[in-house]
C-alpha positions as a Markdown table, in Angstrom:
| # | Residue | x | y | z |
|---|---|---|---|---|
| 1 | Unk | 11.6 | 0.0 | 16.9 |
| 2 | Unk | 11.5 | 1.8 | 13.9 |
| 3 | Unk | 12.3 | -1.1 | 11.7 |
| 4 | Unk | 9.3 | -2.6 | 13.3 |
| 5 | Unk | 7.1 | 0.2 | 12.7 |
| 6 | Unk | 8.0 | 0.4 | 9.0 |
| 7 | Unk | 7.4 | -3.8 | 8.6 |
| 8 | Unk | 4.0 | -2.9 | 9.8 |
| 9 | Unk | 3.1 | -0.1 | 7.4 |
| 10 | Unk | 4.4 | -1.7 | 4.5 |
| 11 | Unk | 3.7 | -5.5 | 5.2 |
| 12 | Unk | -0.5 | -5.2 | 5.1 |
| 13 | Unk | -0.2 | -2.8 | 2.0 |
| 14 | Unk | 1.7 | -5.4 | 0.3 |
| 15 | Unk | -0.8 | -7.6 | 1.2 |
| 16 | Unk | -4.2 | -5.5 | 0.1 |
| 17 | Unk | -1.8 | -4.0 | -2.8 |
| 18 | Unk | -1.8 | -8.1 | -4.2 |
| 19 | Unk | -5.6 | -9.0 | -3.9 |
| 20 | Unk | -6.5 | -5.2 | -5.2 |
| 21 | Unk | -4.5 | -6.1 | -8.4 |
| 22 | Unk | -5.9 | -9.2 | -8.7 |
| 23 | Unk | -9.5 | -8.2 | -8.1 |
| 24 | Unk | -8.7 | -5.1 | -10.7 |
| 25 | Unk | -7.1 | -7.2 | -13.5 |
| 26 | Unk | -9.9 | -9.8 | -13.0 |
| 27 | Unk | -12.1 | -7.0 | -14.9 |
| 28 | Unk | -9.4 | -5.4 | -16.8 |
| 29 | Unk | -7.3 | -6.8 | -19.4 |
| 30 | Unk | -3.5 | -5.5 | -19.8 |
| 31 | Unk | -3.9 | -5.8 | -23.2 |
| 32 | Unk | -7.0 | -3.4 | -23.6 |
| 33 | Unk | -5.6 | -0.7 | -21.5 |
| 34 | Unk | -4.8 | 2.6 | -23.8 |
| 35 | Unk | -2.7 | 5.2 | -22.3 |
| 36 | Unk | -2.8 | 8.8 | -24.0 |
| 37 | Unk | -4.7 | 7.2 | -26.9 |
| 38 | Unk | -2.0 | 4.3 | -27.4 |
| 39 | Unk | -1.7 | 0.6 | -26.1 |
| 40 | Unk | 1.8 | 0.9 | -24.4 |
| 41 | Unk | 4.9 | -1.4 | -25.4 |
| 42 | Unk | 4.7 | -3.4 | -22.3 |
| 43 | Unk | 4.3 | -6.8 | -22.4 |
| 44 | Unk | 1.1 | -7.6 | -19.9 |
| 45 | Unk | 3.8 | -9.0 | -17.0 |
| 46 | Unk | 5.1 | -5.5 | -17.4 |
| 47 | Unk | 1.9 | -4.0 | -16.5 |
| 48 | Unk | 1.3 | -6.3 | -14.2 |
| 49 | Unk | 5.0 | -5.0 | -12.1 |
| 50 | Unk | 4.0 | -1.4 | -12.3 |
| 51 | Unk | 0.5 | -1.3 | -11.2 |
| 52 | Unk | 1.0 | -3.5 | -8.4 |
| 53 | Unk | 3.7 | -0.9 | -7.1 |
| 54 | Unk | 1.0 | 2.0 | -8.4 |
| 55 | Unk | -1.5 | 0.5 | -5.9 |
| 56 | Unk | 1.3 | -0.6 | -3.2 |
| 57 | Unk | 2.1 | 3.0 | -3.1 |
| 58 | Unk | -1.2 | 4.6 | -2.5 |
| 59 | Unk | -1.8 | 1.7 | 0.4 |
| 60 | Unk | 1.3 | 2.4 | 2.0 |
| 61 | Unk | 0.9 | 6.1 | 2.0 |
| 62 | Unk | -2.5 | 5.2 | 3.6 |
| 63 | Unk | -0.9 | 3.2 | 6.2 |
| 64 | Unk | 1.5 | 5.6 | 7.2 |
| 65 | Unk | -1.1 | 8.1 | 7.4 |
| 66 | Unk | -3.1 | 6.0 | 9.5 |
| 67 | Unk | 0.1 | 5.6 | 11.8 |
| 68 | Unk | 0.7 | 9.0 | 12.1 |
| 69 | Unk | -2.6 | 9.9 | 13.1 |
| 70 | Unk | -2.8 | 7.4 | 15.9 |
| 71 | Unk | -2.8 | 8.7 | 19.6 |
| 72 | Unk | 0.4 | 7.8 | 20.7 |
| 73 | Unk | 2.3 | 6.5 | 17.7 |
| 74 | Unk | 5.4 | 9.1 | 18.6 |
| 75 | Unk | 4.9 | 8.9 | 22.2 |
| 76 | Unk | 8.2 | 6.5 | 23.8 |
| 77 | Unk | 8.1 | 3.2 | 26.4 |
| 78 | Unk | 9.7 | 5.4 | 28.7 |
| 79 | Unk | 7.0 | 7.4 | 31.0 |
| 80 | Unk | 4.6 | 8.7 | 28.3 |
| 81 | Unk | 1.5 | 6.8 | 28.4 |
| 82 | Unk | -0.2 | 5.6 | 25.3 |
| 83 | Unk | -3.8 | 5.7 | 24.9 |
| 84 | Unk | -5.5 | 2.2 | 26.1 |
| 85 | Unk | -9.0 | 2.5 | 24.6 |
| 86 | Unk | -7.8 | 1.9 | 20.7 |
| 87 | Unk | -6.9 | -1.7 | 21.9 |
């Protein structure tokens, strides 16, 4: 159960972390970016592999906020009831 919990925090923040970097770098170009008043010595693809696990981070941490705030994400299948009105 946990494994399953985890594929569903991290599968849809893989998902919004890929069309967030595309819609980002559709405006912004790797090669224009200046960190700490210097172009870094990245190639583009390089930039490219860090922001999108930049931006998969922050939508993962979202995620599992949003899990743990849910009414009855810890509760178990055994007797505890689980609130029906999310649904």
């Amino acid at each position: 159960m946990k494994y399953r919990r985890l594929i569903g925090i991290l599968w849809p923040s893989f998902l919004v972390s890929g069309l967030a970097e595309g819609f980002l770098f559709t405006f912004i170009q790797p090669s224009e970016l200046i960190f700490f008043g210097r172009h870094p010595d990245i190639f583009d693809q390089g930039i490219y592999t860090i922001s999108f696990f930049v931006i998969w981070a922050f939508c993962a941490t979202s995620s599992v906020l949003t899990a743990y705030m849910l009414p009855g994400a810890n509760a178990s299948t055994n007797n505890e009831s689980i609130d029906e009105d999310l649904l």
